[in-house]
C-alpha positions in Angstrom: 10.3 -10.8 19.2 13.9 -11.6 18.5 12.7 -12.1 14.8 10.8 -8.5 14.6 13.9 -6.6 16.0 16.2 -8.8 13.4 13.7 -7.4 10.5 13.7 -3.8 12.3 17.2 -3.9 12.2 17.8 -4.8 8.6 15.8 -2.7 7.1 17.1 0.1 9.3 20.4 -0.5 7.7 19.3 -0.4 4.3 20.2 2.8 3.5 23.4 2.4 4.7 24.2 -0.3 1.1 21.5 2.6 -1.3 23.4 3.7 -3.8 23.8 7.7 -3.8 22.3 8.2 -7.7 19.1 6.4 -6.7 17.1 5.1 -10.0 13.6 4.6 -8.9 12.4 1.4 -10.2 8.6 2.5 -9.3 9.3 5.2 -12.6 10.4 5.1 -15.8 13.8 6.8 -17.3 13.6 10.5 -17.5 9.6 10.5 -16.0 8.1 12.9 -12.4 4.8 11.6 -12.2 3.0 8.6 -12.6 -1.0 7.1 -12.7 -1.9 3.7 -11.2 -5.3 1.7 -11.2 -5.1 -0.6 -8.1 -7.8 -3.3 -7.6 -8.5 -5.5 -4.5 -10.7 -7.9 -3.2 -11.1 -8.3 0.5 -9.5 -10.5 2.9 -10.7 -10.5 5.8 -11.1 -7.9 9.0 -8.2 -8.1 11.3 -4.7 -7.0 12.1 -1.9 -5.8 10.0 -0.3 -9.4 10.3 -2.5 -10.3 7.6 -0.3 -8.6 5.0 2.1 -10.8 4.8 0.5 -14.2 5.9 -1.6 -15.5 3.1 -3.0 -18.6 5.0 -4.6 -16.1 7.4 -6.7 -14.7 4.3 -10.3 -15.2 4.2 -12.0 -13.6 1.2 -15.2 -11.5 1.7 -17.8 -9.9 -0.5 -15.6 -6.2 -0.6 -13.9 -4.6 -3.4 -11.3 -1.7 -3.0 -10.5 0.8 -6.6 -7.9 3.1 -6.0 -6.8 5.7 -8.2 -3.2 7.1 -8.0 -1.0 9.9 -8.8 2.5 9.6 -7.8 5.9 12.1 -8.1 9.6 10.4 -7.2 11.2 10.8 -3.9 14.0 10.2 -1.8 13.9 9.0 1.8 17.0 7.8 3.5 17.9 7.3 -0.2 16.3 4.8 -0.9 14.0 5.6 -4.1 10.3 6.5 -3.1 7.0 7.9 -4.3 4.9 10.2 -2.8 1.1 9.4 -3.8 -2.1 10.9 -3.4 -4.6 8.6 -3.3 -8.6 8.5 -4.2 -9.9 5.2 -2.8 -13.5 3.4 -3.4 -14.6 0.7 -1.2 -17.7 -1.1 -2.4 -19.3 -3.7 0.7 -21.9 -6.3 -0.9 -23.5 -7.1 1.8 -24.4 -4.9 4.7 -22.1 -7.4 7.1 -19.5 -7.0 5.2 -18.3 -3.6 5.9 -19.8 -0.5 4.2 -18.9 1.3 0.9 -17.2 4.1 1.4 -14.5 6.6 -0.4 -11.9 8.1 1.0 -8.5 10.1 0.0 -5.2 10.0 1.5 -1.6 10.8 1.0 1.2 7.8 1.5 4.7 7.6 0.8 6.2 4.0 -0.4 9.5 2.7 -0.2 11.4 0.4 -2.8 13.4 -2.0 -0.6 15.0 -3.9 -3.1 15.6 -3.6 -6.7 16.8 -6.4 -9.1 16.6 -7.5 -12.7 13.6 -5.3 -13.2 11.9 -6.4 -10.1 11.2 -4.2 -7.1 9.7 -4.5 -3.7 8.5 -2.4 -1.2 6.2 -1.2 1.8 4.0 1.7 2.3 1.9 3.9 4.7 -0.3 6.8 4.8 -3.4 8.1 6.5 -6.5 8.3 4.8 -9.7 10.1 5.2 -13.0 8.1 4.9 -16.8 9.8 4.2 -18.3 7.2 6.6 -18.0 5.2 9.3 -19.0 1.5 10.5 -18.7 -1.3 12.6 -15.5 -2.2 11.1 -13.6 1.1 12.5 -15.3 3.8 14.0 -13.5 6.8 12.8 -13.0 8.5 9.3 -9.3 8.7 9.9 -7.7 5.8 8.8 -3.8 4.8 8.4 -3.3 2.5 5.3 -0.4 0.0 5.2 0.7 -1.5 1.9 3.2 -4.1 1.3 3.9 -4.8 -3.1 6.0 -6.6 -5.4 6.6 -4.7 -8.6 7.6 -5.4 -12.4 8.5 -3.1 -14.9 7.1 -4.0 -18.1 8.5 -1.4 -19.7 10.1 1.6 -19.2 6.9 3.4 -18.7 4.4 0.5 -17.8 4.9 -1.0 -14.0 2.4 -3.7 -12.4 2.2 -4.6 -8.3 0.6 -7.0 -6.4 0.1 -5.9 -3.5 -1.7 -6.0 0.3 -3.1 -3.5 2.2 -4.3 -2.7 5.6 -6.7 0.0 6.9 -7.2 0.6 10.3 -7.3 3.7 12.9 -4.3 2.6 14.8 -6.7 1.8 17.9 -7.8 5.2 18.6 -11.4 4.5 19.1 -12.4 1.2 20.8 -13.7 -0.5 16.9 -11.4 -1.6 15.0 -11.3 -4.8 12.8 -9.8 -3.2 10.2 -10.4 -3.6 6.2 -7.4 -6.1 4.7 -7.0 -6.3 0.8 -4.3 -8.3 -1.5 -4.4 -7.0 -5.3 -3.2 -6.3 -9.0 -1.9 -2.3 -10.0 -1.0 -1.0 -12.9 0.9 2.2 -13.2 1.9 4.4 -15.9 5.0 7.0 -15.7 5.0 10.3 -17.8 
């Protein structure tokens, strides 16, 4: 517990060291919007702990696509995007989860910024066409965790992990976990 509240803490007090003429390293010079491709392969139903813990991973016959349009923002600032999302899940077999689309909106934060590099978390809720033994709603939340590399001033790729679950609002809820390559493009 004492190690959650130290991380709470710190990145609480982030904004406190952001500079006040925020560059946003998830854009290019001069750009407002931006495209991204993300791809995914499953890892596994379970918790949002899986994020961040690799050895906890256990890859599964599902495949995420997302497609992505994204605008600059500001919270606490800290550089951000605002995203609108159009997600499709494809299940291979029928106990692995079930395809399904969905659209959501999500904000994302860079955390840290250096040499070209950026990281950063992310959440949003999402709105599924289905539902299945995995969760039992259409509403989802998505959490996203990503390291990022500009390329170029335009070009940007993440890997990234992500999390969908309904929070526990209905009693099922495995979740869906992902980890994953994106490519974005700023105009």
């Amino acid at each position: 517990m004492k190690k959650f509240v130290a991380l709470f803490s710190m990145i609480l007090s982030m904004p406190a060291f952001a500079d006040t003429t925020v560059y946003n390293p998830m854009f290019g010079t001069n750009t407002q919007n931006s495209i991204a491709l993300y791809a995914s392969q499953g890892t596994g139903a379970g918790s949002l702990f899986k994020l961040i813990d690799p050895f906890m991973w256990d890859f599964e016959p599902m495949t995420n696509l997302m497609l992505q349009y994204s605008q600059p923002t500001e919270i606490f600032r800290l550089p951000s995007r605002i995203n609108l999302s159009f997600v499709q899940n494809f299940g291979y077999h029928h106990n692995h989860g079930l395809s399904f689309m969905a659209i959501g909106i999500s904000w994302d934060v860079a955390l840290v910024n250096w040499r070209g590099f950026y990281i950063g978390i992310g959440i949003g809720p999402y709105m599924r066409d289905s539902r299945d033994w995995y969760v039992a709603s259409r509403l989802v939340f998505g959490e996203r965790f990503f390291i990022g590399k500009n390329v170029s001033d335009r070009w940007h790729i993440e890997w990234f992990t992500q999390h969908f679950s309904n929070g526990d609002f209905t009693e099922i809820n495995r979740g869906f976990n992902f980890t994953g390559l994106a490519i974005n493009y700023s105009f």
